[in-house]
C-alpha positions in Angstrom: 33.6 56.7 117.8 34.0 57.9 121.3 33.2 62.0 122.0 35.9 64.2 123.1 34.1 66.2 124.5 34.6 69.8 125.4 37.8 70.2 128.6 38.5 73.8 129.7 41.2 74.1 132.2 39.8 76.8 135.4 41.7 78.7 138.4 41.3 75.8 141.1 43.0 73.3 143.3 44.0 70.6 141.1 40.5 68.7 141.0 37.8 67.7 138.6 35.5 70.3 138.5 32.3 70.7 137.0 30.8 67.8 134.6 27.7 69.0 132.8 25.9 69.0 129.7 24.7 65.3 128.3 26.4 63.5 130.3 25.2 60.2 131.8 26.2 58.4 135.0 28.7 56.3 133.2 30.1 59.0 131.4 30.4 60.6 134.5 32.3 58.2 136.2 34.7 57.6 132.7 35.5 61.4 133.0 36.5 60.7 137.1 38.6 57.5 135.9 40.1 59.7 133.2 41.5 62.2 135.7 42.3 59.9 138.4 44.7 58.2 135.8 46.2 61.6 134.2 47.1 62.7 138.3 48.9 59.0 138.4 50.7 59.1 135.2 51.8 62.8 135.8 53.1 62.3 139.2 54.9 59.2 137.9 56.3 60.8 135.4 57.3 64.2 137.3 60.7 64.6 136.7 59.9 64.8 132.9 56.0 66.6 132.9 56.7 68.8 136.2 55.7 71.9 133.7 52.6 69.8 133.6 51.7 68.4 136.8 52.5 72.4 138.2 50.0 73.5 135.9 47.5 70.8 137.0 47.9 71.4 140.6 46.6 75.4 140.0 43.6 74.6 137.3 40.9 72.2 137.2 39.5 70.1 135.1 35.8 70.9 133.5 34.2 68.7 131.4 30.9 69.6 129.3 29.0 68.1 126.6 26.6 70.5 124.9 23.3 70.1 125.7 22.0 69.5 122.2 24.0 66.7 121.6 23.1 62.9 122.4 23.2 62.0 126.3 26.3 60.3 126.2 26.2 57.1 128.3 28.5 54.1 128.1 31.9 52.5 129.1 33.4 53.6 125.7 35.3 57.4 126.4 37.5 56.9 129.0 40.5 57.2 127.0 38.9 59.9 124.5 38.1 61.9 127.9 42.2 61.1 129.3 43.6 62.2 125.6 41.3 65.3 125.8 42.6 66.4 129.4 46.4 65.8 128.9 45.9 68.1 125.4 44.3 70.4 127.4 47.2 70.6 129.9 49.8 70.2 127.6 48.2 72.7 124.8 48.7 70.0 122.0 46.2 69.2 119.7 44.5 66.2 118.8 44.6 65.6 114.8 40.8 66.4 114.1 41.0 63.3 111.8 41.6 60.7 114.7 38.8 58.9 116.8 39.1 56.6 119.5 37.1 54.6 121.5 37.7 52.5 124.7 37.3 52.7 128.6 40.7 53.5 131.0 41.3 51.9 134.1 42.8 54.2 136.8 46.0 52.1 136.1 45.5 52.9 132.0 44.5 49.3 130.7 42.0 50.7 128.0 39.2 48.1 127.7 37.0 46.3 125.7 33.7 48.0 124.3 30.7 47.2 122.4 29.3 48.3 119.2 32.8 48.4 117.1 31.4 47.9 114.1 28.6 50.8 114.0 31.7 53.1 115.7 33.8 52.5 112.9 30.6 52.5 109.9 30.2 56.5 111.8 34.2 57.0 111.9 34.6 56.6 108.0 31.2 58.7 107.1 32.6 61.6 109.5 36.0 61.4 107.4 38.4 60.1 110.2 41.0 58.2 108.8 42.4 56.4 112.2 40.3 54.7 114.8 42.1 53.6 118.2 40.3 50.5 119.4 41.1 48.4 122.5 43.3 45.3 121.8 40.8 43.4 123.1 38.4 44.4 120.3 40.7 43.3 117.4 38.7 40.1 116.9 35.8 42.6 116.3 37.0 44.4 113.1 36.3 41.2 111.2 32.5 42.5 111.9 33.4 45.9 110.5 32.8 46.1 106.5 35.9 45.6 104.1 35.2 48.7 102.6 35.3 50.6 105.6 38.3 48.8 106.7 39.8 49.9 103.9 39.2 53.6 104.4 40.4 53.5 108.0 43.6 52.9 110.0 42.8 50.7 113.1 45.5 51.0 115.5 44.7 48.5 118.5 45.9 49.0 122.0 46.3 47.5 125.5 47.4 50.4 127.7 46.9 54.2 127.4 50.5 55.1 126.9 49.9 53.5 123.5 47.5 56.0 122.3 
């Protein structure tokens, strides 16, 4: 499944801050995507988040992925990376039992990804017991073993205001 990856919120100006650690190009660029879409949703949805989006405005965003882990590279974390910045503006956590996997489009279409099967083979052995999978990756979890289907919730979804 996709890596949340570490967020800590910092005294700034509202931006992404510092990305470092194993981070690849791509991932990079999922973690930019990411924010981009959490400053869109926020300021859509002001009148209800203003708490939120104040708080945003005076921190920024860091993003680090320890340097002993696996360089992460790949279209796959963009909406692990979004869910892991709003619950670190919003100081709720994410059930430690839930992976998801899936890029985010700055408009929050989360899209297809590769490698399904193998993500959900290393969601069960890690003891999650829900996945969140693109939509567009549900003809993909015929792939996945019925075994490990039947250990794991797949919840499939088209936009991030599903997850």
């Amino acid at each position: 499944m996709a890596w949340l990856g570490l967020v800590n919120l910092v005294a700034g100006k509202g931006e992404l801050g510092r990305l470092t650690g194993s981070l690849g190009k791509v991932m990079k660029e999922s973690a930019e995507v990411a924010f981009s879409y959490v400053q869109s949703y926020l300021e859509e949805n002001k009148k209800n988040l203003k708490k939120v989006l104040a708080l945003l405005r005076k921190r920024d965003i860091n993003v680090h992925a320890p340097e002993g882990a696996v360089e992460k590279e790949g279209p796959s974390a963009g909406i692990a990376l979004t869910t892991a910045i709003l619950s670190a503006l919003t100081n709720q956590k994410v059930p430690t039992d839930i992976g998801m996997t899936g890029e985010i489009t700055s408009k929050g279409k989360v899209l297809e990804i590769g490698g399904l099967k193998e993500k959900a083979i290393a969601a069960c052995r890690s003891e999650l017991k829900t996945i969140v999978i693109p939509k567009s990756n549900e003809k993909d979890v015929e792939d996945i073993p019925e075994e490990i289907r039947q250990e794991l919730k797949i919840l499939p979804v088209e936009e991030y205001e599903e997850v």
